[in-house]
Every structure is written in structure tokens, then in C-alpha cells.
Steps between C-alpha positions, in 0.01 A plus 500: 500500500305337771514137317857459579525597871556293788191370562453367149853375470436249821180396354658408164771294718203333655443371184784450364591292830235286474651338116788258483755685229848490451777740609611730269842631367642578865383208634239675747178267638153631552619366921789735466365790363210461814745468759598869437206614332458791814823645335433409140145581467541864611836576308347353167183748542740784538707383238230465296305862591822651377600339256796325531392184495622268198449147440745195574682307342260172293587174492416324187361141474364329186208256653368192191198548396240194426554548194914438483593868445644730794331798611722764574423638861694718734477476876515856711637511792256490778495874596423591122231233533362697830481820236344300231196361739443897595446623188324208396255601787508821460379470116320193459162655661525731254513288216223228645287815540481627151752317279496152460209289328275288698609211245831506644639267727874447584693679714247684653423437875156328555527302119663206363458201267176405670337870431643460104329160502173622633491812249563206215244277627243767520586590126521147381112418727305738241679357203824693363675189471762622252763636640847680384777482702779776463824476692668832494866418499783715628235736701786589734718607259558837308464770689697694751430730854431813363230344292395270740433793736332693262213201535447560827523870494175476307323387835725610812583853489753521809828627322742414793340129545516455056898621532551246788342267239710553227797478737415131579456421161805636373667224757353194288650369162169582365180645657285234516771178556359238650581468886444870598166558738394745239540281190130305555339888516680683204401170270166551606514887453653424094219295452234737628600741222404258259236334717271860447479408096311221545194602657239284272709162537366201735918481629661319835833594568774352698836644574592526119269285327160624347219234416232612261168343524248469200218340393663357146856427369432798271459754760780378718755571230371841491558565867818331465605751240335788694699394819823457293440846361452655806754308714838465344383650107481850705736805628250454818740209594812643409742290302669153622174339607430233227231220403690178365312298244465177780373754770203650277247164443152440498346238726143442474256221587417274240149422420513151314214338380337218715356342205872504307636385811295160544447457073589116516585523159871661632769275683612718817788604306293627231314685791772618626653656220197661410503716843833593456421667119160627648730735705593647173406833371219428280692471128833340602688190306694241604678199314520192594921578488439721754310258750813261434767747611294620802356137619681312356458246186275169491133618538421823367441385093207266643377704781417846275357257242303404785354863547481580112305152434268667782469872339696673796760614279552521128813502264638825361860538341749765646823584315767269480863463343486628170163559325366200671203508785514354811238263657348698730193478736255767692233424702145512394354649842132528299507108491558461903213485701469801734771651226264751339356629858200291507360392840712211543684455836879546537779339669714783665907500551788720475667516196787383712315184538403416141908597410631299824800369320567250772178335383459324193220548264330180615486621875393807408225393317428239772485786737285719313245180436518436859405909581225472267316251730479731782150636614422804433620761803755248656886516454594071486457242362572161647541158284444189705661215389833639302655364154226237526198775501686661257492252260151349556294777549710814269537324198782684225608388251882347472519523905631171660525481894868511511478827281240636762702437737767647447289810424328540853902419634567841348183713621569373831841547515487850313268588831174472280307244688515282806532135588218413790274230629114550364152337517384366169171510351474077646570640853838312489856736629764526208784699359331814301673807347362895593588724277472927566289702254642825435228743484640869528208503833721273622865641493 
């Protein structure tokens, strides 16, 4: 069991020196475990060559997450740490060697976010701007050492190193809690069990999350299901790992219709609206109740009459109380220019963007009008001259300067746009607007 000797044990405390972490249980720093490491290096190899070593004592420490909840971690103490970062070494060359996907990134020396990015920026360049985005909950729970090992067994076939294994892991409230130097690996090594049934998928995965990319909303809901089948739906990953409803989503770019974007038959509310219900799946109803409780009440009666006196959407009756129907409206996607996949040219956002619920349907719709006047390869817009521009050169109907106003106050304040001094067409220096296209070349 060469891996755990001497040499490799002082190399892992090379490492392990060079981090800033936390004593553990005993109260032991990385400084004092160095000061004697030319007693402690050599006893831990023999204790370990034997046998007789077992691990410490944890100490456990809830850390907040972003998100409000705690994450339940557990601290070693620094000698079971040492351990940790020599296996780690020992069997992570292995599994970079024949196990892991090239789509992977996280935890893995060499890749990070930046290598995810690139891999999603390479898929998104030729097209496969749909994407679904599963979260697999839970991935370190549900399992236990002897099963744990039994992974690994399937790739390193040194029985004294794979008992020394399951030793360390019997030391941890659960194999793969959070804090341990082997955590990061074994979630990777789960994963890769599942990773292997999804040979045909365009996939990028981080740490725990899988993102899907595909060239239609259509086919990424099939690789979502195929990923959700294969990663939590599966006895590959064994049970405890779990996909919540808020962690599974689709988020594709929207192509939106320049032409339905500057019709100056639609206020910017109107416009506005009508991106948000274009991110639909083809088919869907809403009510105007339904706008009310979401929005909020005062606009939405005029503003869909707006869009069904200009054939974007037309009434149909869902069940209501009783026998009675329900008003009830759909969009009519054959009636929007661009709609039907003729040539027309597009205006391209996140679905995010068209659903920004800090924005209201007028400054979305202002945004989207303001995207559409980009030329063609370029990523901004700029608008010289402000409100005034606005209103004397983008006519809409029903939209006053104070009402414009206020809607460029929320793109720029919602981190949409920019406030800068700009040439004019007359030469002269003025206050002008730029606003960001989001084109998935671009992200």
C-alpha cells in the first residue's frame, strides 16, 4: 500500500498546509501538527500499514447557505484531513484517467466554473439554445461505507488500501458529508455511474447540477426526463438523492419577433405582455384574473384587448364555477410575424428576461422595442436623447413621458441598461440610454 507511506503522507501535508481550515475536535492546527510532523508523519504510516489507525473525533458546524438553509458539515481533525488528501491522491488519477466525463467540471483539479461556462458557450455558439436544468438534490445522502467502497472497488483493486477506505468512512456521520477531503471525489464518483447513461445527450455538469442543451423546448424536456431517469429515477444512484420540483426547470432563449416587438399598433405594455405569454408552451390559457393576482389590478382588461384587437391572441372559455366558462385567452402565434417560422428576424432574450418580475410589462416591452433596433451582429443598442427620443421618435400608443420614464428608471435600475454621455445624430453631447442585447453568442 505504497499510496499511504511516508513519502505520500508529507506530500498530502504539503497541501493540506498550504489551505486556511479550521481545527478540528481536539483543537489541533495545520502549524501544530508541522511542528512534529518528523514524529507524526512516520507513526501515522505505521499506524496506518497495520492497521490500527482509526479516525478522530469530528467537530460539527452547520455553515448558512445563500439560500437561508444550513448545510450540515463536519470538520475532521487535521490529521484525518492529512489521510483524506492521500487517498484523494492516491485515487483521483485513477478516476480522471478513465472515469469521469469530459463534461464535468467541479471538483476536479484543473476545472471550474470558467471550464462549465466554456463547454455551455460552445453548445449555445452552434444553436442548442434550450436548455434543462436538473438539480439533483440530496446527492450526498443515502448510502453508507460498505457501499460507498464497493464504487471504488470497481476501479482500484488494492484490498488493503479499499479496507483503509472504508475505515475512514466509517468515521463520518455519513460517507459523503460535506467537509471531508473525500466528499468533492465520491460526489463526483455517484454521478459518474449515472453520467455513463447518457452518452447521446449535449450535457455540462457542475458539482451536482446537469444542464441539457437542445435545439427546441421540445427536445429539452426530453433530456430533462432522460437525465431525471437516469440520475435520481435510477438504483444507479442509490436512494436519498432527489430532484425537487424548483431544482428541475427549463431555461431557454427566447426568440421574439422583431416585427411584434416594434408593431406600433401595441402600447409597451401591450408589448410587454405579449413576450411574457410568447414564453408559453404553444396551447396555454390565461385569464385576465390571473394577470390581476400576479401583476396586480388596473391595466390588464385594456392591455389584452389591446393584443386581441391586433389578432395576437383570441378568446376561448375554460371551466369555471359551476357549469359556467371562463373568459379565457391563447395566443394566436400564426398571426405574429416571424410566429409561423418565416424569414423574419428575431429579438433574442432569456426567458428570465421576458418573466423579469421586477420589470413591468411596459419596460419590458420598452426593452424588447429598444433590442429590436440593434444591427444585425452587434450586442447594444444605444438611445440618444432619453424620455424625449422616446417619445418623439418611438411613437406607442397610450405612452406619456412621465410613464416612459419611469419605465427606463426600472431597466436601469434592474441592471438592464446604462445611463452615459453620447453624440447625437446633430453632433451635439447628451444624456442617451445603452441597452445589452442578449444573444445566447453573447452570454
Amino acid at each position: 500500500m505504497p499510496f499511504l507511506g511516508e513519502r505520500h503522507l508529507a506530500a498530502a501535508l504539503r497541501q493540506c498546509g498550504r489551505r486556511r481550515s479550521c481545527p478540528g475536535a481536539d483543537g489541533m492546527t495545520w502549524a501544530d501538527y508541522r511542528r512534529a510532523a518528523a514524529i507524526r508523519i512516520p507513526r501515522l504510516a505505521r499506524a496506518l500499514r497495520e492497521g490500527a489507525w482509526r479516525p478522530g473525533p469530528l467537530r460539527i458546524n452547520p455553515l448558512p447557505t445563500y439560500s437561508g438553509k444550513e448545510l450540515p458539515c463536519v470538520i475532521p481533525t487535521v490529521e484525518d484531513r492529512l489521510v483524506h488528501r492521500a487517498m484523494r491522491n492516491a485515487v483521483e488519477p485513477v478516476l480522471e484517467a478513465g472515469v469521469f466525463a469530459d463534461w464535468v467540471s467541479g471538483y476536479r483539479p484543473g476545472r471550474n466554473r470558467i471550464t462549465a461556462l466554456r463547454q455551455a458557450m460552445a453548445w449555445a455558439d452552434q444553436g442548442f439554445t434550450s436548455v434543462a436544468d436538473v438539480d439533483v438534490a440530496h446527492v450526498s445522502h443515502g448510502s453508507d461505507p460498505e457501499q460507498v467502497t464497493s464504487w471504488l472497488a470497481v476501479h482500484v483493486h488494492d484490498g488493503t488500501f479499499l479496507d483503509r477506505f472504508r475505515t475512514a468512512l466509517a468515521g463520518l456521520p455519513s460517507p459523503l458529508a460535506p467537509g471531508t477531503g473525500v466528499s468533492p471525489l465520491l460526489i463526483n464518483l455517484r454521478l459518474s455511474r449515472a453520467d455513463r447513461l447518457l452518452p447521446d445527450l449535449r450535457l455540462v455538469r457542475f458539482a451536482d447540477n446537469y444542464c441539457a442543451f437542445a435545439a427546441s423546448r421540445t427536445e429539452a424536456e426530453r433530456a430533462m426526463e432522460r437525465v431525471l431517469d437516469r440520475s435520481v429515477r435510477t438504483p444507479v444512484v442509490p436512494q436519498g438523492a432527489t430532484v425537487t420540483d424548483t431544482a428541475a426547470r427549463l431555461t431557454p432563449f427566447a426568440k421574439l419577433p422583431r416585427a411584434a416587438a416594434l408593431d406600433d399598433r401595441l402600447s409597451y405594455r401591450a408589448r410587454g405582455l405579449l413576450a411574457e405569454r410568447w414564453c408559453d408552451r404553444p396551447g396555454w390559457t390565461f385569464t385576465i384574473e390571473h394577470l390581476a393576482r400576479t401583476r396586480g389590478p388596473g391595466v390588464e382588461g385594456h392591455t389584452v384587448a389591446e393584443l386581441r384587437a391586433a389578432g395576437y391572441v383570441h378568446l376561448t372559455g375554460v371551466p369555471g364555477r359551476g357549469d359556467r366558462l371562463r373568459s379565457a385567452f391563447t395566443l394566436h402565434r400564426a398571426a405574429i410575424p416571424g410566429g409561423a417560422g418565416n424569414a423574419e428576424p428575431w429579438v433574442w432574450a432569456p426567458y428570465a428576461t421576458a418573466r423579469d418580475g421586477r420589470l413591468s410589462y411596459r419596460a419590458r416591452g420598452l426593452l424588447l422595442a429598444q433590442l429590436s433596433y440593434a444591427e444585425p451582429g452587434t450586442h447594444e443598442v444605444a438611445l440618444v436623447g432619453g424620455v424625449a427620443a422616446l417619445a418623439e421618435h418611438h411613437q406607442a400608443p397610450g405612452e406619456g413621458r412621465e410613464a416612459l420614464g419611469t419605465a427606463l428608471g426600472e431597466l436601469l435600475a434592474a441592471g438592464y441598461g446604462s445611463r452615459e454621455r453620447m453624440r447625437g445624430l446633430d453632433g451635439r453631447i447628451g444624456w442617451g440610454r445603452s441597452f445589452a442585447e442578449f444573444r445566447p453568442e453573447s452570454r
